[in-house]
C-alpha positions as CSV (number, residue, x, y, z in Angstrom):
1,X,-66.5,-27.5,-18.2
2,X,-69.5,-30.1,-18.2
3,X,-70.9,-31.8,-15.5
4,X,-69.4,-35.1,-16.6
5,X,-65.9,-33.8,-16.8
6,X,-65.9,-32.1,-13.6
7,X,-67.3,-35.6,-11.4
8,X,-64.6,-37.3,-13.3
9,X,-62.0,-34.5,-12.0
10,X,-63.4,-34.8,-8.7
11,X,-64.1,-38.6,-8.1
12,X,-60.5,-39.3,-7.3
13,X,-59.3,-36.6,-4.8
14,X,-63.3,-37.8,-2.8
15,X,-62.1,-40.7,-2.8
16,X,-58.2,-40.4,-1.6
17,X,-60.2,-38.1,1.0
18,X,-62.7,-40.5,2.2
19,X,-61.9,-42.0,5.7
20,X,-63.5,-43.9,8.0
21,X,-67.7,-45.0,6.6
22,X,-70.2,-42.1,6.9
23,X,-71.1,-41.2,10.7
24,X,-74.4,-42.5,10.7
25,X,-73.5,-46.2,9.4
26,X,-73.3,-48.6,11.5
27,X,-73.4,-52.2,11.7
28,X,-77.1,-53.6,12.1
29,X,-78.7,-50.5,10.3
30,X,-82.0,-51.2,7.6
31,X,-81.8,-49.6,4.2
32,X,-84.5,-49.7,1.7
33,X,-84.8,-47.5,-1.3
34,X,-86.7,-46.9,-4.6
35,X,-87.3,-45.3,-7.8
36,X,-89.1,-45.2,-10.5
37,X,-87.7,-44.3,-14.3
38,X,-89.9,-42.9,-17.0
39,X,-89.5,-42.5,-20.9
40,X,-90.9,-42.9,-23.8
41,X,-91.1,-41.1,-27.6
42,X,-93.7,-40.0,-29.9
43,X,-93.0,-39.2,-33.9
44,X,-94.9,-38.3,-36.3
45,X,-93.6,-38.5,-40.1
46,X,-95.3,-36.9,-43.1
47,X,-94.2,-37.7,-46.5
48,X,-95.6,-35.4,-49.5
49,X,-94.1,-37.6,-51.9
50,X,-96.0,-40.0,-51.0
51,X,-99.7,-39.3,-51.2
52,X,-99.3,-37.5,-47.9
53,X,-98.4,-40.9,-46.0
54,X,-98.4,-40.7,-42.0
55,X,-96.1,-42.7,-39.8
56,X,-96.8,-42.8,-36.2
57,X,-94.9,-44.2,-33.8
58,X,-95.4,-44.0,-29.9
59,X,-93.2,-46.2,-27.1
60,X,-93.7,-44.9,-23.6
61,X,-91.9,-46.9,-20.8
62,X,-91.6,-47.4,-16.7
63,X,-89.3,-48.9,-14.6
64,X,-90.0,-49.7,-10.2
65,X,-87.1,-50.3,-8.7
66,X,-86.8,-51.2,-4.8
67,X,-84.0,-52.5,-2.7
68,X,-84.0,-53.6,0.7
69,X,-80.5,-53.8,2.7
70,X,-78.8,-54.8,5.8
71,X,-75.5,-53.3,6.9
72,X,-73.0,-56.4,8.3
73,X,-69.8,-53.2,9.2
74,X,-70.0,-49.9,9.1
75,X,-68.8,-49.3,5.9
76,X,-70.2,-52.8,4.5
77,X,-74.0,-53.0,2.8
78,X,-75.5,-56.2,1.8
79,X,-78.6,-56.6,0.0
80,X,-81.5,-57.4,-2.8
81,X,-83.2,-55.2,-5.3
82,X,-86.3,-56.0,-7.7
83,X,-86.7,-54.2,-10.7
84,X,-89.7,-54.4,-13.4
85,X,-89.2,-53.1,-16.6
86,X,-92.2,-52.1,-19.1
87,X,-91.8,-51.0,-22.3
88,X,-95.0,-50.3,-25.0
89,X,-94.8,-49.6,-28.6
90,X,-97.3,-48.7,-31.4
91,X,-96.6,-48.1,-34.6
92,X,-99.3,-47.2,-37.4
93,X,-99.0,-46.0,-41.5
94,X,-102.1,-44.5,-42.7
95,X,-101.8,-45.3,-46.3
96,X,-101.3,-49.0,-45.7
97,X,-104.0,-49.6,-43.2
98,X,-100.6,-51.2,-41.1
99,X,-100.9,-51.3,-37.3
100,X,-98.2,-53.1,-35.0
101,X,-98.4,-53.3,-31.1
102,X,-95.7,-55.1,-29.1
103,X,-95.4,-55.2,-25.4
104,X,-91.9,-55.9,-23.8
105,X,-91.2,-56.4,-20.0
106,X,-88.8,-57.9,-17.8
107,X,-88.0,-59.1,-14.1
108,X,-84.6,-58.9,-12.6
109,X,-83.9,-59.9,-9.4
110,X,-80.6,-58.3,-7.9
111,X,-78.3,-58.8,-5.0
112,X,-75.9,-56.7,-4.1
113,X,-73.0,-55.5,-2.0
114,X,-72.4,-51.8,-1.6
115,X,-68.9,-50.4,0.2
116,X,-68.9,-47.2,1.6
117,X,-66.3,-43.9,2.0
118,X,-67.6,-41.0,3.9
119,X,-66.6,-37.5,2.8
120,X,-67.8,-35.5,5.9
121,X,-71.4,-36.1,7.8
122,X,-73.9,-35.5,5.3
123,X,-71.9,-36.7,2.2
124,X,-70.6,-40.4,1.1
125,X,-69.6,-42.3,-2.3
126,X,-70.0,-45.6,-2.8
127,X,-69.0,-48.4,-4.6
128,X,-72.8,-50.5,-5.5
129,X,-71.8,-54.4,-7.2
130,X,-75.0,-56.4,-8.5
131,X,-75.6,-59.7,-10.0
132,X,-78.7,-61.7,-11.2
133,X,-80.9,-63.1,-13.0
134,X,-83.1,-61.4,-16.2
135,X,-86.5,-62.6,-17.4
136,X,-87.5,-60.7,-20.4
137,X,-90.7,-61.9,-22.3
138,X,-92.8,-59.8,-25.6
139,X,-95.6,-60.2,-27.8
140,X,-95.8,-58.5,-31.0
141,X,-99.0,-58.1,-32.6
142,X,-100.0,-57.1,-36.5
143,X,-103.3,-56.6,-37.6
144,X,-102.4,-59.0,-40.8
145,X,-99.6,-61.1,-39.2
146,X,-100.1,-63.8,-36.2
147,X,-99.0,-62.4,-32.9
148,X,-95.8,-62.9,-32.2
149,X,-94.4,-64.0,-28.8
150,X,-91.0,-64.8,-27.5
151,X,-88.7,-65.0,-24.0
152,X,-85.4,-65.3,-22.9
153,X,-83.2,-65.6,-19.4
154,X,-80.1,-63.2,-19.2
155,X,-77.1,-63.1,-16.4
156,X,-75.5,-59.9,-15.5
157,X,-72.9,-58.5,-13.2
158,X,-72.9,-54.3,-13.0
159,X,-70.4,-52.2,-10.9
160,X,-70.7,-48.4,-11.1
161,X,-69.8,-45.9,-8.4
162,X,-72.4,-43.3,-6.7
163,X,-73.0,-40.7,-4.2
164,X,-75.8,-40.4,-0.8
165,X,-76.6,-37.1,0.7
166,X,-78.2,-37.6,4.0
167,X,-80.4,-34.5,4.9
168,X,-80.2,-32.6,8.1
169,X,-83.1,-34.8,9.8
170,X,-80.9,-37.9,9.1
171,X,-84.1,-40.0,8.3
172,X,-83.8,-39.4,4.4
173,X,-81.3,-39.8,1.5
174,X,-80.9,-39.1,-2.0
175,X,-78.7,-41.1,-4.0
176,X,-76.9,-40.6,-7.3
177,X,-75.4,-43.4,-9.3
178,X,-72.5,-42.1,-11.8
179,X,-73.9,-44.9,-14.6
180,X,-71.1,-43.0,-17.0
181,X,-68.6,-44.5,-14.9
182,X,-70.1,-48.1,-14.9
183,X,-69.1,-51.4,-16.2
184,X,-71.5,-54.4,-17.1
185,X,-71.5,-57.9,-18.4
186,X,-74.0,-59.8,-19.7
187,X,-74.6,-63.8,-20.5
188,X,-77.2,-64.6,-22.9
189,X,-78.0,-68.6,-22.8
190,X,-80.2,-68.6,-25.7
191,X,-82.6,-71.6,-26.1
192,X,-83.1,-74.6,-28.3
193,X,-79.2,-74.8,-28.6
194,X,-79.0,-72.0,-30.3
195,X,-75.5,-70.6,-28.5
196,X,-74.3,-68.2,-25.9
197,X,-73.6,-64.5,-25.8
198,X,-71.5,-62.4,-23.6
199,X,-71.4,-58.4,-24.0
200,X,-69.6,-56.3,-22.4
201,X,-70.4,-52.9,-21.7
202,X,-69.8,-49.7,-19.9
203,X,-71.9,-46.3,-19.5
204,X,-69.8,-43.7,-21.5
205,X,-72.3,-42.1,-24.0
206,X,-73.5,-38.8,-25.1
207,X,-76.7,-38.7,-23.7
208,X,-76.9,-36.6,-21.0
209,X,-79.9,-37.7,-18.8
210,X,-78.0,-41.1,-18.4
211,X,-75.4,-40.1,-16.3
212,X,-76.9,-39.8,-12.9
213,X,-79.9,-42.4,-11.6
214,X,-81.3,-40.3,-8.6
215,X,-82.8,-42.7,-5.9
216,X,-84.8,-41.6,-2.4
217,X,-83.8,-44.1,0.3
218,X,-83.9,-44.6,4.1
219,X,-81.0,-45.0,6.3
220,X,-82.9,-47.2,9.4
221,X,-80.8,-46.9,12.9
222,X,-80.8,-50.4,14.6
223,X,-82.4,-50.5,18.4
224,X,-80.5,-50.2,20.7
């Protein structure tokens, strides 16, 4: 049985079993927590045929994320997160002298409201709701073209579920969002009257590494 199958067996009997919030919530406490995602590709195509052409083709990518939250129950989490998305692509064919560079990145700003169901002291799920504001913006650049620049605004609401493990010194967390199990919408606005978009989308997919985001946070008690 795969990983996926067994979390989705799972997820309901945690959560017909989850009481009362995790122990250490309570109203008043700080959260903050961050991550950081890495990717990125590298190819390399020869083709015989073809005078022993070479395509290259490199995109590495990052993506910071950090969230800052406030606690207004015990089992209630209001917040905001920033994330900043960079994404870098080169693409080269040795036969044709062609080169192509384009640089995408974006800024979304994301608040967010997070309910919590305990499991037992160290384990909880969650339920994590976000909506904001996208700024994407690019520039393409060809060695025989003239660069090529563009930017757009997008609006979108995510809900997925997720789980926090609180370690023994109850000073750290690691949390897992189940992004298999999520659901998004999206509104594009696009400019110059040019017409709207909305997508919908959810996170069911066969690649593996997407299932889980794994975040380090920090559970801050309020002063008594």
């Amino acid at each position: 049985m795969t990983m996926k199958k067994l979390f989705l067996l799972l997820l309901p009997a945690l959560a017909l079993g989850a009481g009362s919030a995790h122990a250490q919530l309570q109203k008043g406490m700080k959260y903050w927590g961050a991550t950081v995602n890495f990717s990125g590709e590298f190819s390399r195509d020869e083709v015989p045929a073809y005078d022993n052409e070479v395509n290259k083709t490199s995109r590495p990518a990052i993506s910071p994320e950090a969230q800052l939250g406030w606690f207004v129950s015990d089992k209630v989490m209001l917040g905001v997160g920033l994330r900043y998305g960079l994404t870098y692509q080169k693409t080269a064919i040795k036969s044709s002298d062609f080169e192509s560079r384009s640089l995408s990145q974006n800024l979304q700003l994301l608040p967010f409201i997070r309910r919590y169901f305990s499991m037992n002291d160290r384990w909880a799920i969650f339920i994590h709701g976000e909506l904001g504001p996208n700024y994407s913006w690019s520039k393409v650049i060809n060695k025989s073209i003239d660069t090529d620049k563009n930017d757009y605004w997008q609006y979108g609401l995510t809900v997925k579920p997720g789980v926090v493990y609180t370690f023994p010194n109850k000073k750290w967390s690691v949390e897992a969002y189940t992004n298999f199990l999520s659901l998004g919408f999206n509104y594009f606005p696009f400019p110059r009257d040019n017409g709207r978009e909305i997508t919908v989308s959810s996170g069911l997919n066969t690649n593996f590494p997407s299932y889980f985001s794994l975040r380090i946070a920090r559970y801050i008690q309020p002063k008594n």
